[in-house]
C-alpha positions, 0 to 999 in steps of 0.5 A: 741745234747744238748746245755747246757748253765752253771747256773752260780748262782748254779754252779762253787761257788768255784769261785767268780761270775766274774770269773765263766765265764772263768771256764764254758768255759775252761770246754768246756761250749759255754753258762751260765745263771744265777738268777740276774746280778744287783749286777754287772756292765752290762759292766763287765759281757759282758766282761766276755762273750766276753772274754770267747766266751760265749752266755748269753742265760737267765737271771731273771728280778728283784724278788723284795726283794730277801733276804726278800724272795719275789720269783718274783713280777709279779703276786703281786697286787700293785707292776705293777710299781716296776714290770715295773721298773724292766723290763726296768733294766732288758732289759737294761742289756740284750741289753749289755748281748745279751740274747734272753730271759728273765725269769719274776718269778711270786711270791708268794701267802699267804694263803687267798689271791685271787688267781683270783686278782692275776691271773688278775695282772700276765696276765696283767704285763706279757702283759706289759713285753711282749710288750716292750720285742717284740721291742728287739726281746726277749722272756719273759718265766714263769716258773712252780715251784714246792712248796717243794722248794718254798711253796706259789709259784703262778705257779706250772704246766705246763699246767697252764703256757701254758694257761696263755701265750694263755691267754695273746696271745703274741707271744714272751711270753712262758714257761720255762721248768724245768724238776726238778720242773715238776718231782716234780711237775707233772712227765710223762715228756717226754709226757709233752714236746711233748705236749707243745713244740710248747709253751716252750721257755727255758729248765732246767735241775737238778737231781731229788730230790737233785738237784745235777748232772743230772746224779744222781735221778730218771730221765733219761736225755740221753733218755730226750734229745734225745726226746728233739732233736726229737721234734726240740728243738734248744735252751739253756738247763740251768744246774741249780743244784747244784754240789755235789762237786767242779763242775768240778769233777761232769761234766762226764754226760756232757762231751759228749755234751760239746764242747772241750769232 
């Protein structure tokens, strides 16, 4: 059985962000995610879990400049001491949050940069974030993003992310899982998720190719997670789509794995 966790940054923008948290759980939600917390108060945001009996179960460390349209900084040559700034703001906030893990996004590449000198940087900040994670007992994840929804993107497979978590060694350091971004990507998901499972730290979920409910596209979630349960997958399921409509209205697919269906 599923446990799906509400992205608050794509769903439920019919209310303003603070009170997403109230709507996912009164819609049988017990967790959420979301991009960046930092426009708000660590506190405000506990509060809302709290109230709600929600698990915060994933966030994203800084990305740089976001409006810019910089996607993450962690493979950017020059940047480690922003990237290292970021990730003490960012475990700061999951101390009061209480999420296990942490999403580190890896940024974009320009046409004729060196792909070896950025490789070079990503293994060694993700090395940092990994440690100073570990004392938190939280996991930082990387995660594959395919180009049609963000052209340039330094990590687009799965088993390039598998490889660079071996690479790095840690063991708190894995691969989140975006069934979206692989079907794009890669497909034959199911076999990817037997394959990597022991190295995936966090799933998401959306439909292919829209990204609207997962119940719509060419995906087969009900079959994806009842393999998902098979292979001993315990963690969050992120829904990061965005709604067609009002999100309520769009949740049919899910009603069996919420908690008040």
């Amino acid at each position: 059985m599923p446990r799906l966790a509400a992205n608050l940054t794509m769903m439920y923008t019919e209310h303003a962000f603070l009170d997403r948290f109230q709507a996912a759980a009164s819609d049988g939600f017990t967790g959420v995610e979301f991009l960046f917390p930092y426009d708000y108060a660590a506190a405000d945001i506990a509060a809302r879990l709290r109230d709600n009996g929600l698990t915060q179960a994933l966030f994203n460390a800084p990305p740089g400049d976001w409006a810019a349209g910089e996607r993450g900084i962690a493979s950017l040559p020059g940047r480690e001491e922003e990237f290292q700034r970021g990730l003490d703001q960012a475990l700061a906030y999951a101390a009061q949050l209480g999420n296990r893990s942490l999403h580190v996004m890896a940024g974009l590449i320009q046409p004729g940069e060196d792909r070896a000198a950025h490789r070079e940087v990503y293994l060694k900040n993700l090395a940092h974030a990994a440690r100073q994670a570990a004392s938190a007992d939280i996991v930082v994840v990387i995660e594959p993003i395919n180009t049609r929804d963000i052209p340039g993107f330094f990590l687009n497979r799965q088993d390039d992310a598998q490889a660079i978590c071996a690479e790095v060694g840690a063991p708190n350091l894995k691969v989140q899982f975006d069934c979206y971004h692989c079907q794009i990507v890669e497909g034959d998901i199911a076999v990817k998720l037997e394959r990597d499972m022991a190295g995936i730290g966090h799933i998401q979920i959306a439909g292919v190719p829209e990204r609207h409910e997962p119940d719509v596209g060419e995906l087969n979630y009900p079959y994806l997670f009842d393999r998902i349960d098979a292979l001993g997958y315990t963690g969050w399921i992120g829904c990061e789509y965005r709604p067609r409509a009002r999100t309520r209205e769009g949740l049919g697919w899910a009603r069996p794995y919420l908690h008040n269906h």
